[in-house]
C-alpha positions as CSV (number, residue, x, y, z in Angstrom):
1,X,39.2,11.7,16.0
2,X,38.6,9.1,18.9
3,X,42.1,7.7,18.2
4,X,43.7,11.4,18.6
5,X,41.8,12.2,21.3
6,X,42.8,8.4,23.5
7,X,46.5,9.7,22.0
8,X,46.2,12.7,23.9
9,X,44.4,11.6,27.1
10,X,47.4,9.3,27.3
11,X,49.9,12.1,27.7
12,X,47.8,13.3,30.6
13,X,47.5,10.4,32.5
14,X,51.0,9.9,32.3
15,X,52.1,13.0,33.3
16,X,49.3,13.1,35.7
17,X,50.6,9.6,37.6
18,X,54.1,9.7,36.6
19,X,54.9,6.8,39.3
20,X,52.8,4.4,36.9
21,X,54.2,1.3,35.5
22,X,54.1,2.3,31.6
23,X,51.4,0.0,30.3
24,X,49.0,1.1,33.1
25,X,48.5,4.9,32.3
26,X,46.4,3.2,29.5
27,X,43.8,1.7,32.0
28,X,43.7,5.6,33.0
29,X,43.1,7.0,29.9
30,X,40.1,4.9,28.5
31,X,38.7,5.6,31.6
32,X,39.4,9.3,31.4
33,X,37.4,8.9,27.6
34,X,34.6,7.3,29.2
35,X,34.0,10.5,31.4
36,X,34.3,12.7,28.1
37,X,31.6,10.3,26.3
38,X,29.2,11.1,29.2
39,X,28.8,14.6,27.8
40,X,26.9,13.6,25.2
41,X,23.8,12.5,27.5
42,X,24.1,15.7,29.5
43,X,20.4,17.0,28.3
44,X,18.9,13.2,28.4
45,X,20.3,12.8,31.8
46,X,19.8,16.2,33.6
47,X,17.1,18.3,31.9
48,X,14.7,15.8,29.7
49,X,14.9,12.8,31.9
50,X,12.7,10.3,30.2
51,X,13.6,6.7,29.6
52,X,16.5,6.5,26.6
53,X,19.5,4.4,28.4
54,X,19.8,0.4,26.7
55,X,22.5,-0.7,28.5
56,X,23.6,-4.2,27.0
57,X,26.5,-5.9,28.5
58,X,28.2,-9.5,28.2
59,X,31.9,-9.3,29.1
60,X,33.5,-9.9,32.5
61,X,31.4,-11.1,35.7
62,X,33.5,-8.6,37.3
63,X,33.3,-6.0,35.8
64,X,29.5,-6.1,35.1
65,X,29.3,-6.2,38.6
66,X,31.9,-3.1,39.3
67,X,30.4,-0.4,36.6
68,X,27.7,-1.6,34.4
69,X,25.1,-2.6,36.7
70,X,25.5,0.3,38.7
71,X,25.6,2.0,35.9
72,X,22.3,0.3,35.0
73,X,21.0,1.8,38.1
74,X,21.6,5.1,38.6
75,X,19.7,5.7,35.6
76,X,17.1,3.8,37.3
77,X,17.0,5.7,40.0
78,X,17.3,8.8,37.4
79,X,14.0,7.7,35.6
80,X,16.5,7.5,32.3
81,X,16.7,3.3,32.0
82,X,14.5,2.5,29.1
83,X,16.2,-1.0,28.7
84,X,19.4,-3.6,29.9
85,X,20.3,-6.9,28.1
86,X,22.9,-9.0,29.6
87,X,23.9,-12.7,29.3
88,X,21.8,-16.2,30.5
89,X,20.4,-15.7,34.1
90,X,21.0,-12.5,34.6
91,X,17.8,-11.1,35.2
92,X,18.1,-11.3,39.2
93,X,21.0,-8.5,38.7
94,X,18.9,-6.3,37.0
95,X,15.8,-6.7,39.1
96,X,15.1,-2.7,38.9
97,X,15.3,-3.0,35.3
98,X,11.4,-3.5,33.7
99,X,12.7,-4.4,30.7
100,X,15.4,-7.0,31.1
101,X,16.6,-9.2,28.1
102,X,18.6,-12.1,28.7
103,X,19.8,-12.4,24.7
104,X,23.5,-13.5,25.1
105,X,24.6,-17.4,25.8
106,X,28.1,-16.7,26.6
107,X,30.4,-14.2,28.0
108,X,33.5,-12.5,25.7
109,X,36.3,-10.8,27.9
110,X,37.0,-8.6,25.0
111,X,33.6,-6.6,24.6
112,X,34.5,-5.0,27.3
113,X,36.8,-2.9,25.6
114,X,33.6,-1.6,23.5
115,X,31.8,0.2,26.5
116,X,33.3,3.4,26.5
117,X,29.6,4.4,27.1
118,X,29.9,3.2,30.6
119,X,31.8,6.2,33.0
120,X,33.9,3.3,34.6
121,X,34.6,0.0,32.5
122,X,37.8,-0.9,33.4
123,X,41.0,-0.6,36.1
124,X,41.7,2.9,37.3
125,X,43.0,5.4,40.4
126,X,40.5,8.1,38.5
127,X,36.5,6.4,39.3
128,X,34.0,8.7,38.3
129,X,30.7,7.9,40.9
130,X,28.5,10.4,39.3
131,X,26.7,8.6,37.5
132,X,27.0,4.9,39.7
133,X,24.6,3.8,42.3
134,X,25.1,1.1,44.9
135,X,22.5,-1.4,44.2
136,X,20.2,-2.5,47.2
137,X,21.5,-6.3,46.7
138,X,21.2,-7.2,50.4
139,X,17.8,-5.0,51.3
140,X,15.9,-6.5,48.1
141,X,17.0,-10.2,48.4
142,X,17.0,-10.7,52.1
143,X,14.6,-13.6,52.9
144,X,13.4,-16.2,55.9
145,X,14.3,-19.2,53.7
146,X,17.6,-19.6,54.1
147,X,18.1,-19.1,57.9
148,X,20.3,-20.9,60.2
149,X,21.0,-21.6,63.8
150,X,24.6,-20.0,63.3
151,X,25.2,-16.7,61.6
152,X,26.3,-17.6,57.6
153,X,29.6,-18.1,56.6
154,X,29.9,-18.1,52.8
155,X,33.4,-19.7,51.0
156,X,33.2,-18.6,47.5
157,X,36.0,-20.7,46.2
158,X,36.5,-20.9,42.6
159,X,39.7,-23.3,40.3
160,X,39.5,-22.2,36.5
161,X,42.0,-20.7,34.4
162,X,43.8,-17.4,35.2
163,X,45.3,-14.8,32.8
164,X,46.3,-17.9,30.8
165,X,47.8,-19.3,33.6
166,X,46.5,-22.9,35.9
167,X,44.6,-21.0,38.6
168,X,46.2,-18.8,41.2
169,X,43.8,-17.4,43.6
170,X,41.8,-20.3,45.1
171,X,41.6,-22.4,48.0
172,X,43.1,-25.5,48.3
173,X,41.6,-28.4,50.5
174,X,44.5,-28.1,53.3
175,X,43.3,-24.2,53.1
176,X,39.8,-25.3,53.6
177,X,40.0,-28.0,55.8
178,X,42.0,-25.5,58.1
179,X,38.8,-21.9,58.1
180,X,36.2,-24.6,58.5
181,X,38.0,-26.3,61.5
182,X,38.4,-22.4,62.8
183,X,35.4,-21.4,61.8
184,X,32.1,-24.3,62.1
185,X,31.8,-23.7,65.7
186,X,30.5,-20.5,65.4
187,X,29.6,-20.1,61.6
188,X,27.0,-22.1,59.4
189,X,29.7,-22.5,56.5
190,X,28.2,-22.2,53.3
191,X,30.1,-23.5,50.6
192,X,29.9,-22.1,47.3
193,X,31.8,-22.9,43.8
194,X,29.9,-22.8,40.4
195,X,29.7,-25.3,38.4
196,X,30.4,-24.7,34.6
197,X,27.1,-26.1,33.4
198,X,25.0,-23.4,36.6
199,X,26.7,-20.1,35.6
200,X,27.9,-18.4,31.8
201,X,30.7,-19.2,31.2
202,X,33.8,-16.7,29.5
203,X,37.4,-17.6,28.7
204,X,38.3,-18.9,32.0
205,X,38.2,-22.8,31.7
206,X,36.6,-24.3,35.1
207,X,38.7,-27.3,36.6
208,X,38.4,-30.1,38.7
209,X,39.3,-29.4,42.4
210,X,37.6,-32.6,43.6
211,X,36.8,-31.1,46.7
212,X,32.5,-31.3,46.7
213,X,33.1,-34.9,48.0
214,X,36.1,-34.3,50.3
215,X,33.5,-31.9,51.4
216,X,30.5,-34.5,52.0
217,X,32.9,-36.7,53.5
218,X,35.1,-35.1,55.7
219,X,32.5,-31.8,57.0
220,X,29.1,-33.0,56.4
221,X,28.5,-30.5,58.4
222,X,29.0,-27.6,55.6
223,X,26.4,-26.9,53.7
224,X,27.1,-27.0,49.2
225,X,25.4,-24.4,47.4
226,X,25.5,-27.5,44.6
227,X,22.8,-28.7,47.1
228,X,21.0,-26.2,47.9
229,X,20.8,-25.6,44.3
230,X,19.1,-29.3,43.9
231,X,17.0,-28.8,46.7
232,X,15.5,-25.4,46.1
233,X,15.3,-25.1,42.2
234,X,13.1,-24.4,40.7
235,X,10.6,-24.6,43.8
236,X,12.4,-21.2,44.9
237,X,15.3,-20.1,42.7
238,X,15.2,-19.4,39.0
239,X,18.5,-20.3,38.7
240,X,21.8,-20.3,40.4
241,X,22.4,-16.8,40.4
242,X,19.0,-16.1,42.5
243,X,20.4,-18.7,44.9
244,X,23.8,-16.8,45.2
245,X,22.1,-13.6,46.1
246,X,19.2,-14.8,48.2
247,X,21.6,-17.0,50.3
248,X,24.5,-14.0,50.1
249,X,21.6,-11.8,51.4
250,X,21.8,-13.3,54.3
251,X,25.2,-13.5,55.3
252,X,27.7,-10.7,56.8
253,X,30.6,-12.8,56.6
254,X,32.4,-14.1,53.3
255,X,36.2,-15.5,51.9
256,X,36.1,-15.0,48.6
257,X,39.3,-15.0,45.2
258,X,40.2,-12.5,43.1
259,X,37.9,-11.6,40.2
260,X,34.2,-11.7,40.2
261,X,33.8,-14.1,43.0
262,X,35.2,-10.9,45.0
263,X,33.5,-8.2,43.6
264,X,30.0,-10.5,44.1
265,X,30.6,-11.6,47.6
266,X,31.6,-7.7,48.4
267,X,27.8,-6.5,47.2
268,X,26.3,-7.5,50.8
269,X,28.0,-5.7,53.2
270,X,29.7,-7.1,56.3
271,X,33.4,-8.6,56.0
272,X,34.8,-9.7,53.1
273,X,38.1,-11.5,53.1
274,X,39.4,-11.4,49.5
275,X,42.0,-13.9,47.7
276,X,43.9,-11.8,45.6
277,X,47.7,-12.5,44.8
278,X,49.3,-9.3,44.3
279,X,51.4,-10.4,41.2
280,X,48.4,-10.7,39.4
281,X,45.8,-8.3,38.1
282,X,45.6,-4.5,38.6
283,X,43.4,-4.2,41.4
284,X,46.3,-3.9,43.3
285,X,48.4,-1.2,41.2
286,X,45.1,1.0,41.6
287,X,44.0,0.2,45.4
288,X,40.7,-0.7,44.3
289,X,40.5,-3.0,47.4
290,X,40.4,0.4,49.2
291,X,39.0,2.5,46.5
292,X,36.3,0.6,44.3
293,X,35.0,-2.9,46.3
294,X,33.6,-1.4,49.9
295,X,32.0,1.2,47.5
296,X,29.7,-1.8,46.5
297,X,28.0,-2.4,49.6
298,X,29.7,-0.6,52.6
299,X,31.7,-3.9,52.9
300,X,34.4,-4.2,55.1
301,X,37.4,-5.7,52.4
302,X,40.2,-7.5,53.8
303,X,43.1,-8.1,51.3
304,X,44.7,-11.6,51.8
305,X,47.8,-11.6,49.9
306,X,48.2,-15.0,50.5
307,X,46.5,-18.4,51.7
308,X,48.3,-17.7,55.2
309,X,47.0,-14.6,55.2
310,X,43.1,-15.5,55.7
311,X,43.3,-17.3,59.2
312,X,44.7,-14.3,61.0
313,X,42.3,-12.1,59.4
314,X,39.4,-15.0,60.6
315,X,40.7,-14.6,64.0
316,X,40.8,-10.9,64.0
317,X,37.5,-9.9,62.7
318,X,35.3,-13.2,62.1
């Protein structure tokens, strides 16, 4: 029956967005099934309203990020979240959830395509925000400790593996070297790019950029979240991810690439500048740089096509 049914819901989004490249009118229809699954919790959700909803999740940063944990709390705020489970250090996400389990050591792109419980779980022009909530990120993890002179700045850079492919949407040290010579006069430049061994890891291999100690050497000046990491764990962070949102928390301003480094950087309102070539990934077949990312926060998203791209965008609006 599910198999007739995705059959049929493909017919509809294709004659629905006939202007779609072929393969994408699939992204559509699981997404259109996800709203018919829904159905099912219509008495839980609107007329019983007790805690039922386990929402366990360990496939893409990203789209964790995008639909589950908003997901997560809407029911929350519904009085319907009875439990989440997520991946390693994930607890901070979920810090409306009373009953968090952290059960899975690594991250699999492809469970994704199991959550057609969740309304939204992957690319689409269709959203449905019924039953998604914009989580209080900023307002819950704002804090006195990480404080500067300057207003924040945060780089999330990232190098790993992309679609298969040696990475595409990062910054390079010319790149860098160029935003913090544009921006350290005004900006207290935060630098931030995970280690392998400080987040979960998925299928996207982490490389070496070697830029930590081009970094120390040539802008002592910028500050490594590597080292504020060292410095404040575990005195004040449980882990890496609590130092991502509690110094995010306090930024307005952020670069960040394509993927989950975007969609994190874009849950704390402000500016964003996003990374994101436009050969690559369906965010930009579906406008969700218009559509789905300043839903997260209220951010401001600016789409850098390019590497040249971000220094107008700095001059215009940072």
């Amino acid at each position: 029956m599910q198999q007739l049914i995705l059959k049929s819901l493909y017919v509809v989004a294709r004659l629905q967005y006939p202007g779609l490249r072929k393969d994408l009118p699939y992204f559509v229809r699981d997404n259109y099934y996800c709203k018919l699954v829904q159905g099912r919790y219509l008495m839980q959700d609107y007329v019983l309203k007790k805690p039922y909803k386990v929402i366990s999740y360990h496939g893409e940063f990203d789209q964790e990020l995008r639909y589950v944990i908003p997901f997560a709390y809407w029911h929350y705020l519904n009085g319907t979240l009875q439990k989440t489970i997520g991946a390693q250090n994930t607890r901070e996400f979920y810090f409306f959830s009373a009953n968090h389990e952290e059960r899975f050591e690594k991250r699999v792109w492809t469970e994704s395509y199991a959550h057609y419980d969740v309304p939204n779980m992957t690319h689409s022009n269709s959203y449905s925000f019924r039953k998604w909530a914009q989580v209080p990120y900023k307002a819950h993890y704002r804090n006195d400790v990480f404080v500067y002179d300057k207003p924040l700045l945060v780089i999330a850079n990232k190098y790993n593996i992309e679609w298969d492919q040696p990475p595409i949407n990062y910054l390079d040290i010319p790149t860098l070297d160029r935003i913090i010579k544009a921006c350290g006069a005004n900006y207290q430049i935060v630098y931030n790019r995970p280690l392998p061994t400080q987040i979960v890891q998925d299928n996207s291999e982490t490389l070496q950029l070697n830029e930590h100690a081009w970094l120390r050497e040539t802008h002592p000046e910028v500050i490594l979240m590597d080292d504020l990491y060292k410095q404040y764990h575990p005195s004040v962070v449980n882990n890496y991810n609590h130092l991502q949102l509690m110094v995010y928390a306090n930024s307005d301003h952020f670069i960040s690439m394509h993927g989950g480094t975007a969609a994190l950087a874009s849950c704390f309102g402000g500016t964003n500048i996003i990374l994101s070539n436009p050969n690559w990934g369906m965010e930009h077949h579906f406008n969700e740089y218009e559509n789905l990312f300043p839903r997260l926060s209220g951010a401001k998203i600016l789409h850098a096509r390019t590497r040249e791209d971000i220094l107008p965008f700095l001059g215009d609006h940072f």
